[in-house]
C-alpha positions as YAML, in Angstrom:
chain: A
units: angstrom
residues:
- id: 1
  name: UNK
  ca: [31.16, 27.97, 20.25]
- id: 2
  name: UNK
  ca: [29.91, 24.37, 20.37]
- id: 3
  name: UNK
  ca: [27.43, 23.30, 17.37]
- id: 4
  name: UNK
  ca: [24.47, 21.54, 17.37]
- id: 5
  name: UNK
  ca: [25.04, 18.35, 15.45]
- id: 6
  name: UNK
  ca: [22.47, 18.53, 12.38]
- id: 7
  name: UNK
  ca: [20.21, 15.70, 12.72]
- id: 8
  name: UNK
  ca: [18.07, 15.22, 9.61]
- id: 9
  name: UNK
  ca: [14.57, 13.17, 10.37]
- id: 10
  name: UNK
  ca: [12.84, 11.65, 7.09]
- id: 11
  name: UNK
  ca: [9.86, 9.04, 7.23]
- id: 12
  name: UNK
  ca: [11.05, 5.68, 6.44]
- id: 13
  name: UNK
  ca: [7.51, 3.63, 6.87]
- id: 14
  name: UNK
  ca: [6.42, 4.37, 3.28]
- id: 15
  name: UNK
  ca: [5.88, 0.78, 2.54]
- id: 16
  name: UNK
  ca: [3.91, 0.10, 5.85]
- id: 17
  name: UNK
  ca: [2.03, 3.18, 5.42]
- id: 18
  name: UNK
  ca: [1.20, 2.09, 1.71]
- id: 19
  name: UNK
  ca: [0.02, -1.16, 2.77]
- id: 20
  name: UNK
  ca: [-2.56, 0.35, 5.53]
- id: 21
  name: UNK
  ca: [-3.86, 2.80, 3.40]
- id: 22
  name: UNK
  ca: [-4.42, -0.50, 0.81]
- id: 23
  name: UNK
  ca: [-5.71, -2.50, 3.61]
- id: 24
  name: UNK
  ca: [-8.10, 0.20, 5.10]
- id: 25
  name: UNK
  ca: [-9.17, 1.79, 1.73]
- id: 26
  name: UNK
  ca: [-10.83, -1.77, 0.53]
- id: 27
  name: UNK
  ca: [-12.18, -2.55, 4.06]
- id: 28
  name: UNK
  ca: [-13.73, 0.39, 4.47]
- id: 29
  name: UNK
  ca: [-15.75, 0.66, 1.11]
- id: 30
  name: UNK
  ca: [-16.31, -3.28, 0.14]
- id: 31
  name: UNK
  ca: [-18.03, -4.47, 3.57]
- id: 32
  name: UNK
  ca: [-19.93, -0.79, 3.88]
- id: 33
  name: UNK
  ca: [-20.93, -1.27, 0.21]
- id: 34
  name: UNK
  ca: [-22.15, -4.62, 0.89]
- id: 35
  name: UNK
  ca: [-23.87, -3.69, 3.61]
- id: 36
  name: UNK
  ca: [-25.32, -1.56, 2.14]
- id: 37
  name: UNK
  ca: [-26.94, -3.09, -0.56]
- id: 38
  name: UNK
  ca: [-28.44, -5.89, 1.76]
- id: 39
  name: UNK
  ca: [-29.94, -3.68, 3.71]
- id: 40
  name: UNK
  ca: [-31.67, -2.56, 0.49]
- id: 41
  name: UNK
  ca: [-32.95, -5.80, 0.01]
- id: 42
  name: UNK
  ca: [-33.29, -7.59, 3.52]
- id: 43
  name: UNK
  ca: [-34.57, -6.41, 6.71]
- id: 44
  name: UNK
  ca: [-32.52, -8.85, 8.72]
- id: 45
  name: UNK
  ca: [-29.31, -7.34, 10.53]
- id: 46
  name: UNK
  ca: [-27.89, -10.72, 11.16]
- id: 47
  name: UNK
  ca: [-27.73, -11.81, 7.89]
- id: 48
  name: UNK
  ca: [-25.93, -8.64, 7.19]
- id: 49
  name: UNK
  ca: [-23.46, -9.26, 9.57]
- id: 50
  name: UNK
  ca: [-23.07, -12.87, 8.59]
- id: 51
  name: UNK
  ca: [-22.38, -11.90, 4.71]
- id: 52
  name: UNK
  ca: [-20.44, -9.01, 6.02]
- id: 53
  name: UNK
  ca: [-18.03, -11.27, 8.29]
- id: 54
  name: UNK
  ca: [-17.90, -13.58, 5.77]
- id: 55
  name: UNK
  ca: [-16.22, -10.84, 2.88]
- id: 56
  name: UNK
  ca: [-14.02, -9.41, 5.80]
- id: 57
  name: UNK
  ca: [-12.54, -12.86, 5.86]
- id: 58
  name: UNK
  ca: [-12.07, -13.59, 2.44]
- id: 59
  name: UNK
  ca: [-11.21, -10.23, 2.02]
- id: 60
  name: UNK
  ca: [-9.12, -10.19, 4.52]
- id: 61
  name: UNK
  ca: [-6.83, -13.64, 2.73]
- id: 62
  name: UNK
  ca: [-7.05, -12.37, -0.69]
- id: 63
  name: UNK
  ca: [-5.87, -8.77, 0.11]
- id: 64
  name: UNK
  ca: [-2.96, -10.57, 2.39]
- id: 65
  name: UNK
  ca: [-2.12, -13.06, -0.50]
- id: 66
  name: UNK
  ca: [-2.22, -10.08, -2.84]
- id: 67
  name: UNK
  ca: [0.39, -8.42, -1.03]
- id: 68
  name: UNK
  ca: [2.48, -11.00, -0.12]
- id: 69
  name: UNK
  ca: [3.01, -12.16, -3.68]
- id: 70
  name: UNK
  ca: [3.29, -8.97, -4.87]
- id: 71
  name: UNK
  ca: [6.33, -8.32, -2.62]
- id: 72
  name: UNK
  ca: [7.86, -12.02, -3.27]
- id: 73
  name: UNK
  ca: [7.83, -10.79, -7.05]
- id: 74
  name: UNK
  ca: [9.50, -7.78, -6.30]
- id: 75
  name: UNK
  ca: [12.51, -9.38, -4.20]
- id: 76
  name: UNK
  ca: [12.67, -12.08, -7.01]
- id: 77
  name: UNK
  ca: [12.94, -9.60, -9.44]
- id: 78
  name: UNK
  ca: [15.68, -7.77, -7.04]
- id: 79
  name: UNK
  ca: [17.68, -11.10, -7.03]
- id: 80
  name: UNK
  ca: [17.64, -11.74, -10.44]
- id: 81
  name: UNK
  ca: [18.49, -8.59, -11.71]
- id: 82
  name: UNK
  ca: [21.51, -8.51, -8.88]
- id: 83
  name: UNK
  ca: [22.40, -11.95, -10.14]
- id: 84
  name: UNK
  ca: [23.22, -10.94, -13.64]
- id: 85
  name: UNK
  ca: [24.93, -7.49, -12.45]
- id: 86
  name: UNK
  ca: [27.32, -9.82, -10.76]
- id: 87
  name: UNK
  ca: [27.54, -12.12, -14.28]
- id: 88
  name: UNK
  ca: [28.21, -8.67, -15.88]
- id: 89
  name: UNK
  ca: [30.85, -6.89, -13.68]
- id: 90
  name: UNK
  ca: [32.58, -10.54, -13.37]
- id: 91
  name: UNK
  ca: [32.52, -11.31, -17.66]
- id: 92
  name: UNK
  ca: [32.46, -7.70, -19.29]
- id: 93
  name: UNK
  ca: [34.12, -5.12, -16.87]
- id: 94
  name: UNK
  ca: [35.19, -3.04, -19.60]
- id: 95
  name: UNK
  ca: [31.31, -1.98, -19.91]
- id: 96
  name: UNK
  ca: [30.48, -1.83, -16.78]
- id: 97
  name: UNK
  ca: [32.95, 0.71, -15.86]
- id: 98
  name: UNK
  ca: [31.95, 3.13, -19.16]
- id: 99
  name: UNK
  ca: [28.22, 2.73, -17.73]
- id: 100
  name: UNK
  ca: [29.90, 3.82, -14.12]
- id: 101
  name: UNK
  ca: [31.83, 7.03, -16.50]
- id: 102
  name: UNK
  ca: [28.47, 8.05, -17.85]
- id: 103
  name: UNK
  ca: [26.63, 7.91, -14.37]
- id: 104
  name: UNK
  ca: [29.28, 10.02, -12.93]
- id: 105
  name: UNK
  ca: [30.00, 12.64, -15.68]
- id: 106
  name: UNK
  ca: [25.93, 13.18, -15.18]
- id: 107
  name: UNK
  ca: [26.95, 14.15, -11.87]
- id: 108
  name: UNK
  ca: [29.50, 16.72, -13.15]
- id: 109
  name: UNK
  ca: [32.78, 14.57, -12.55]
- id: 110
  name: UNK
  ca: [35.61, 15.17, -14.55]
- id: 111
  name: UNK
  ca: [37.49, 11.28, -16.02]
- id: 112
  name: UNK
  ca: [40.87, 11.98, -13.90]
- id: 113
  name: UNK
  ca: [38.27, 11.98, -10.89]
- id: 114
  name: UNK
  ca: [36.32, 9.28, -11.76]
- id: 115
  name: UNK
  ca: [39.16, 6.99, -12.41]
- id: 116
  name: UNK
  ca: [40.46, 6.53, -8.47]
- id: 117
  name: UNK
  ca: [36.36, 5.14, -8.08]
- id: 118
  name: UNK
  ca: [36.58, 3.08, -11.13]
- id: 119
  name: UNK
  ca: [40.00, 1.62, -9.26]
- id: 120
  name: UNK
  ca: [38.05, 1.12, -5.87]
- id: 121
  name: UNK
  ca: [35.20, -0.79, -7.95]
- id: 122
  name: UNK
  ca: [37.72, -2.99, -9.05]
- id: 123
  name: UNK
  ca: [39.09, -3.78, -5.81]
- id: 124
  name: UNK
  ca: [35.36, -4.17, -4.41]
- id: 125
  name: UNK
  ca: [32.92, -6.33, -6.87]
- id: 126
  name: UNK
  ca: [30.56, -6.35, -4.25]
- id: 127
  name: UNK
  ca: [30.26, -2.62, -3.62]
- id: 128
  name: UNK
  ca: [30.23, -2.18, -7.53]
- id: 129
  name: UNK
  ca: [27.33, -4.34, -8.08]
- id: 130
  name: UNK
  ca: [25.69, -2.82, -5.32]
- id: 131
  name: UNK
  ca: [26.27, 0.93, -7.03]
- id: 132
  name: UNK
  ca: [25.24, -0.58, -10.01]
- id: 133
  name: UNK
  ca: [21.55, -1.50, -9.09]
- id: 134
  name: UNK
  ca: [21.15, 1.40, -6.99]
- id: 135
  name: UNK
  ca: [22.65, 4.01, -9.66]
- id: 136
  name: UNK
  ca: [21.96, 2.23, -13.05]
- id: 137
  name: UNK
  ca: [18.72, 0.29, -12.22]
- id: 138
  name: UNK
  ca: [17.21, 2.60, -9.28]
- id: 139
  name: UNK
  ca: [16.60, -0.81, -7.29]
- id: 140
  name: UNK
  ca: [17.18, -1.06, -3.41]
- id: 141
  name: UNK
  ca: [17.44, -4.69, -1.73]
- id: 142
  name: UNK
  ca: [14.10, -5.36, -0.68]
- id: 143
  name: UNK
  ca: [13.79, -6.34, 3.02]
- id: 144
  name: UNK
  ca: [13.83, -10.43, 3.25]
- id: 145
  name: UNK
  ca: [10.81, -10.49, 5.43]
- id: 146
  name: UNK
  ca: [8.61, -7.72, 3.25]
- id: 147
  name: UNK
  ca: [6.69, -10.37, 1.44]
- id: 148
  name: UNK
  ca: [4.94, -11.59, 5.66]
- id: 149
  name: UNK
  ca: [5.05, -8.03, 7.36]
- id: 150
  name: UNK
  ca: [2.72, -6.60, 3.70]
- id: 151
  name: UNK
  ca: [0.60, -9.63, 3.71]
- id: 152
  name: UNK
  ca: [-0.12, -9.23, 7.65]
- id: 153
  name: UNK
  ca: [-0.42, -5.39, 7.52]
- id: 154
  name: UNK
  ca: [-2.66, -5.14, 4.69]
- id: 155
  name: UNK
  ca: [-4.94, -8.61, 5.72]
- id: 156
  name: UNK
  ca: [-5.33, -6.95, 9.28]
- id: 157
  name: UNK
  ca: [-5.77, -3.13, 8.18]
- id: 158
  name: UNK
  ca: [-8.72, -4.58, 6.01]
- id: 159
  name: UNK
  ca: [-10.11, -6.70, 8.79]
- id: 160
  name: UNK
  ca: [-9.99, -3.30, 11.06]
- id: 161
  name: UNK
  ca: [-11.26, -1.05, 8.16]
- id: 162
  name: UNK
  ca: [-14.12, -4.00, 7.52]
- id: 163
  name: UNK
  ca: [-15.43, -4.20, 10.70]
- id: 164
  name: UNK
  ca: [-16.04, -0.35, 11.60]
- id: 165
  name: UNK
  ca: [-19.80, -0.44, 9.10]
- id: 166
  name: UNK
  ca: [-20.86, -3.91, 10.47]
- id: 167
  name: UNK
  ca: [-20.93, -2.53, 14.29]
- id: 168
  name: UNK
  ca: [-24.17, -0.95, 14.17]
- id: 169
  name: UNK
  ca: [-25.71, -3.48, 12.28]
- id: 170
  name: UNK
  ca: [-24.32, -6.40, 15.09]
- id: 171
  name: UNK
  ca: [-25.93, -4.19, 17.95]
- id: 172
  name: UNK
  ca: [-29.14, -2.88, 16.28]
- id: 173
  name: UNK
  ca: [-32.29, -4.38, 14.48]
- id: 174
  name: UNK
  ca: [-33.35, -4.19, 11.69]
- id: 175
  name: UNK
  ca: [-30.95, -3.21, 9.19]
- id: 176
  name: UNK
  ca: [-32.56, 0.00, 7.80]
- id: 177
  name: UNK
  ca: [-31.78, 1.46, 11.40]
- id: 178
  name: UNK
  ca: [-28.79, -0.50, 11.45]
- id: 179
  name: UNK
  ca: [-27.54, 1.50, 8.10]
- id: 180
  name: UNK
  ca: [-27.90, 5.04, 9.29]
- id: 181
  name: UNK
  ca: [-26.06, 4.39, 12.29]
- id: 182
  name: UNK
  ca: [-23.28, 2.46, 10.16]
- id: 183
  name: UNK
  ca: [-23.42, 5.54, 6.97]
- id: 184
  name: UNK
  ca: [-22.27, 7.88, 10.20]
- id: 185
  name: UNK
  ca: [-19.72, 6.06, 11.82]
- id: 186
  name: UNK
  ca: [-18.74, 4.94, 8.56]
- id: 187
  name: UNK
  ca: [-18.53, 8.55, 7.20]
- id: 188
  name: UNK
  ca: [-16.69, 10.03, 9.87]
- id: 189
  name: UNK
  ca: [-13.67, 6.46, 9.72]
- id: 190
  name: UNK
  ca: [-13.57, 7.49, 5.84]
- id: 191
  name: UNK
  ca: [-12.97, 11.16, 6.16]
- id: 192
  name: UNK
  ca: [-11.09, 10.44, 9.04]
- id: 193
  name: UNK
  ca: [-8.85, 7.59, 6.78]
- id: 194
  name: UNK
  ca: [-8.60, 9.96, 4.27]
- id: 195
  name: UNK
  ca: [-7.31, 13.05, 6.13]
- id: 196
  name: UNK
  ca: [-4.50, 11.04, 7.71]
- id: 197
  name: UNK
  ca: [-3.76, 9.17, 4.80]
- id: 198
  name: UNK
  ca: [-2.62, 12.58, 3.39]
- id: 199
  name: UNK
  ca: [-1.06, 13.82, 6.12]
- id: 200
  name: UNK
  ca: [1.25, 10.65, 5.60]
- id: 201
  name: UNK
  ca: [1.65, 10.49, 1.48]
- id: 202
  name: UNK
  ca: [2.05, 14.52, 1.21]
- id: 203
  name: UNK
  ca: [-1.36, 15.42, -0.04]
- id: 204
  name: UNK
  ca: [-3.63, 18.20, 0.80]
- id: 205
  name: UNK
  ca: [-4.99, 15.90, 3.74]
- id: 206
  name: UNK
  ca: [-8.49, 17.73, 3.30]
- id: 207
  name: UNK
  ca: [-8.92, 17.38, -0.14]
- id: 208
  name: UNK
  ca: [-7.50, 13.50, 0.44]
- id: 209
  name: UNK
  ca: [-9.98, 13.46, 2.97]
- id: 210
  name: UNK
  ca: [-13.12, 14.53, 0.80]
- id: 211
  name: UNK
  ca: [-11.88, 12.23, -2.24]
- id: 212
  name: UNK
  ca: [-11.94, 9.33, 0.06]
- id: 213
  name: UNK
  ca: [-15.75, 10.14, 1.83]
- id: 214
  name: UNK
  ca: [-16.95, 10.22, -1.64]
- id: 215
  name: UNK
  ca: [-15.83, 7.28, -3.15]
- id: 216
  name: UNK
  ca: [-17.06, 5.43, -0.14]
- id: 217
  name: UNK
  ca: [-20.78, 6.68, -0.02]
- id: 218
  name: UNK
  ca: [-20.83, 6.42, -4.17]
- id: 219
  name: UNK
  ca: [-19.82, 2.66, -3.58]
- id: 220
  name: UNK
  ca: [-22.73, 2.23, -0.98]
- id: 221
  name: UNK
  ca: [-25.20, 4.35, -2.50]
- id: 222
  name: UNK
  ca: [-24.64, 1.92, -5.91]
- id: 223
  name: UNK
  ca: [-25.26, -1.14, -4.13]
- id: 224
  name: UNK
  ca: [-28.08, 0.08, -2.43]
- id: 225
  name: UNK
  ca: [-30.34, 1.26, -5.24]
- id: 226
  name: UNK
  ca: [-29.02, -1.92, -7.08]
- id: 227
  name: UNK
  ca: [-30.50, -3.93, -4.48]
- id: 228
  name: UNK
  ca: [-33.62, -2.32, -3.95]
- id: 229
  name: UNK
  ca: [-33.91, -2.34, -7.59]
- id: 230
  name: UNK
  ca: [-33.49, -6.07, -7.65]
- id: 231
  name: UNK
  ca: [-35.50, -6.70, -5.07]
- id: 232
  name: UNK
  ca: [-38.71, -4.67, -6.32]
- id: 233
  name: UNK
  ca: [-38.25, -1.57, -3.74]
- id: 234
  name: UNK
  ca: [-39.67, -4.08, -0.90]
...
């Protein structure tokens, strides 16, 4: 009887995923908090939105910058560390292979079967150094072009998280009214956020959902009664 060929389906967008949910996280709570605490302490909705467009920006290039150099240092520290696997396998053999005899005999293998891969190691540097950082140092080859697709993807996942509180206050005056409208629509993007944010990382997408709604209206909350403190209550 014919089989079904077995066709196993894993997510692979973990580091695209991590860099929305860094993105969105930040551009949902900075602007709303902001927002929040100048509508404490002004009445005008446009100079919300101005100071609110303005952080999105800068926001928006330091949270790209951020993640660019933070995946630049990890494909540097890729190279470097593949660099002096090579220097290793090429100068001191003898030690590489017992560190390729312990990995294995973790595994269960017996020496007379680990000695045919030792053999096809030393016909194959490359593949050897390759097993090497996988096996020894748990390091995969980055992707080349990591360091521009993080920066982008986290830069415009804060832009679209930043702009969702300053809608209401860019269609209604003043910005009292302005910051009910943008606590519900903010509210509901947060809870929303959070609930697919588990779905994708594994977590009890409600309870991610609830941890992210309340760290968002603490934030805001803050910077409103610091600002209407500051201000005198006006």
């Amino acid at each position: 009887m014919p089989q079904t060929p077995h066709t196993e389906r894993h997510f692979t967008g973990g580091a695209i995923i991590r860099d929305i949910v860094i993105g969105m996280s930040d551009g949902l709570t900075v602007p709303f908090a902001l927002a929040a605490g100048l509508s404490g302490a002004f009445a005008s909705s446009n100079l919300v939105v101005t100071a609110g467009l303005a952080e999105v920006a800068a926001g928006s290039i330091a949270m790209g910058l951020g993640g660019y150099l933070a995946a630049r240092s990890d494909r540097d520290h890729y190279l470097s560390e593949h660099r002096r696997e090579t220097q290793e396998v090429t100068e001191i053999p003898e030690e590489e292979r017992l560190e390729v005899t312990h990995i294995f005999r973790e595994y269960g293998l017996k020496d007379e079967q680990i000695a045919p891969i030792l053999q096809a190691f030393q016909n194959s540097p490359k593949e050897w150094v390759d097993f090497m950082m996988r096996f020894e140092l748990g390091m995969e080859e980055p992707d080349p072009q990591r360091a521009l697709i993080s920066a982008l993807t986290i830069a415009g996942s804060y832009i679209v998280g930043g702009l969702i509180p300053l809608i209401p206050y860019m269609m209604l005056h003043p910005a009292e009214l302005s910051l009910r409208y943008s606590i519900l629509i903010t509210m509901f993007a947060l809870a929303a956020f959070g609930f697919i944010k588990g779905k994708f990382t594994g977590n009890q997408p409600l309870k991610s959902a609830v941890q992210t709604l309340v760290i968002g209206a603490i934030a805001a909350a803050v910077a409103y009664a610091i600002a209407k403190l500051v201000s005198g209550g006006n």
